[in-house]
ROFILUM-585027 format. One record per residue (C-alpha): x, z, y; residue in three letters; residue number from 1. Coordinates in pm, 1 decimal, decimal comma. Layout:
xx;zz;yy;type;seq
X;Z;Y;ALA;NUM
...
//
This chain:
xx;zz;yy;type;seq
-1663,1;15012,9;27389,5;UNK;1
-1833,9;14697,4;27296,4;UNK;2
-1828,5;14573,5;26967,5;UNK;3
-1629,8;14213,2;26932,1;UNK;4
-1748,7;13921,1;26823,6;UNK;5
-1663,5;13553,8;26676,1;UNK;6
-1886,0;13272,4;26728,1;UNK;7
-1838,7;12986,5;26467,4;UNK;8
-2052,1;12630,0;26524,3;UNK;9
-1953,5;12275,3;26508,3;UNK;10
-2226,3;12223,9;26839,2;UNK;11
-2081,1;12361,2;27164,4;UNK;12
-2419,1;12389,9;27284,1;UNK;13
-2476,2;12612,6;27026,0;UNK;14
-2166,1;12823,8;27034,3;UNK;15
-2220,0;12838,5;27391,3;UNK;16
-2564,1;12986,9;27374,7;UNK;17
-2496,6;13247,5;27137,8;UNK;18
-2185,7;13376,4;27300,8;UNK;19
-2420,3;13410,7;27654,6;UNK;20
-2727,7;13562,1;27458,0;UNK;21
-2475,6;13824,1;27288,8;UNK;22
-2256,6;13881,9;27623,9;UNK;23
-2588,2;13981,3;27745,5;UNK;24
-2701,3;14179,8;27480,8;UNK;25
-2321,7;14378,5;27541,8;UNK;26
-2118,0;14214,4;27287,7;UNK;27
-1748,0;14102,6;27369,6;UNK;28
-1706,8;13725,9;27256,9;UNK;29
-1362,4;13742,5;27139,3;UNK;30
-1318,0;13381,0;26961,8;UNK;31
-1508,5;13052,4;26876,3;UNK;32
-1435,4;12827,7;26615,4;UNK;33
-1625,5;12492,1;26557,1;UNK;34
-1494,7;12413,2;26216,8;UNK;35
-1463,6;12637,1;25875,3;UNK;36
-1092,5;12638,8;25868,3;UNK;37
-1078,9;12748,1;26233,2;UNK;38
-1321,4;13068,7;26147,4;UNK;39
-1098,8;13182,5;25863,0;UNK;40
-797,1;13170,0;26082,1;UNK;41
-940,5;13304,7;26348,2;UNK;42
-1073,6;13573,1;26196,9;UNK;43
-777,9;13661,9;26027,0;UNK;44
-601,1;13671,0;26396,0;UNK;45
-877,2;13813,6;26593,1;UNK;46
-1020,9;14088,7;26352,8;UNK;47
-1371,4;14098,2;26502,6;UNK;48
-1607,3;14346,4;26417,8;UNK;49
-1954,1;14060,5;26380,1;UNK;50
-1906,8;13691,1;26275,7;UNK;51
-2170,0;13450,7;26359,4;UNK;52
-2091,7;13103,1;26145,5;UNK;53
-2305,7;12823,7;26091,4;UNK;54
-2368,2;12685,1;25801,1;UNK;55
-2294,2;12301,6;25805,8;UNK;56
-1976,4;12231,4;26046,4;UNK;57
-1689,6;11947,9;25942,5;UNK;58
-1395,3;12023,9;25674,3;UNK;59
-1516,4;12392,2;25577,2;UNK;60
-1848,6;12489,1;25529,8;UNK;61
-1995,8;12800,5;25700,3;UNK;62
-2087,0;12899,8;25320,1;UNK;63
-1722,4;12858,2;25185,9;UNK;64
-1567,7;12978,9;25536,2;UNK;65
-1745,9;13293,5;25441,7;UNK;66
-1649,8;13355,7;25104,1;UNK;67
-1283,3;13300,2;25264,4;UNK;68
-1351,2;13590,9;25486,0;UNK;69
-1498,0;13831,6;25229,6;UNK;70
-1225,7;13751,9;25045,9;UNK;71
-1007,7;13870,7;25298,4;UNK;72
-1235,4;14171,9;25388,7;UNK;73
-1469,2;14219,2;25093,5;UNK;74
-1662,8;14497,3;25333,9;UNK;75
-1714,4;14220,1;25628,0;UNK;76
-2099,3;14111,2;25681,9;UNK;77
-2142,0;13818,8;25783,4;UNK;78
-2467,4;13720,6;25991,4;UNK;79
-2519,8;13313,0;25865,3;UNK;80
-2820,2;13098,9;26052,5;UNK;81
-2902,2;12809,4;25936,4;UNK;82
-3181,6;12555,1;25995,1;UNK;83
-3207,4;12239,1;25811,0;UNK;84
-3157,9;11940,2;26020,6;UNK;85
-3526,7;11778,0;26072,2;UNK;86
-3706,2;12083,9;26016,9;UNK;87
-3916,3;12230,8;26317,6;UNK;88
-3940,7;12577,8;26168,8;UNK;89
-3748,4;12885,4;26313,8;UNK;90
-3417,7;12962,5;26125,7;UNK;91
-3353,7;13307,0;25960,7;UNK;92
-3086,4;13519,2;25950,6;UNK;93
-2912,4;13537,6;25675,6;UNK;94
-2672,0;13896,2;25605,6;UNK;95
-2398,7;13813,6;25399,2;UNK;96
-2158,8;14031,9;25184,3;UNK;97
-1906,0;14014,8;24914,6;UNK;98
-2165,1;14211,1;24740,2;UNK;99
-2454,7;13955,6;24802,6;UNK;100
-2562,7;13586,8;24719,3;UNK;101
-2652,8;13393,4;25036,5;UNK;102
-3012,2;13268,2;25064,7;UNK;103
-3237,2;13143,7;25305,8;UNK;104
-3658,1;13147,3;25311,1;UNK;105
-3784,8;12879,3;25526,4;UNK;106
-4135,6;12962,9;25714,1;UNK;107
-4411,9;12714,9;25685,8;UNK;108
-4467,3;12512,2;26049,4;UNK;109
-4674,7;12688,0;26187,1;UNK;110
-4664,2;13009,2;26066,7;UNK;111
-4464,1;13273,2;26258,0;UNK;112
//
């Protein structure tokens, strides 16, 4: 049984190259959302066992989406990538619980 999975970006490109890379990798994509508000309820309805959510997406934030959802499930981890607009460096993962503070380390260009 593969483990389920909800993609959340505001970029359809994005969304839409997760969900292949982690179909691939033997994940079942069971929901997008492109907005906060849509990853709370979808969560809620869907239940899945990973979130992906980005952090900047119109009228919810990734960031508060997330505290939504550990709210709901304070045991939930919630992988959050991020990558400031502008910036050429790679973006890092960042694991998120009810039990930790998000933050993000940004690698010098050019380093890897």
């Amino acid at each position: 049984m593969s483990h389920t999975v909800l993609v959340c970006d505001d970029a359809i490109f994005m969304r839409t190259m997760i969900s292949d890379i982690l179909a691939q990798a033997g994940f079942e994509v069971v929901g997008e959302a492109e907005t906060g508000s849509q990853a709370v309820e979808k969560y809620r309805q869907l239940k899945p066992d990973l979130v992906t959510m980005d952090i900047v997406m119109p009228d919810m934030g990734g960031i508060d989406a997330v505290r939504e959802i550990v709210k709901h499930d304070p045991d939930e981890a919630v992988p959050t990538v991020a990558r400031p607009r502008g910036r050429p460096a790679r973006p890092r993962l960042i694991p998120w619980t009810s039990r930790s503070t998000p933050s993000c380390s940004w690698p010098r260009a050019g380093s890897t």
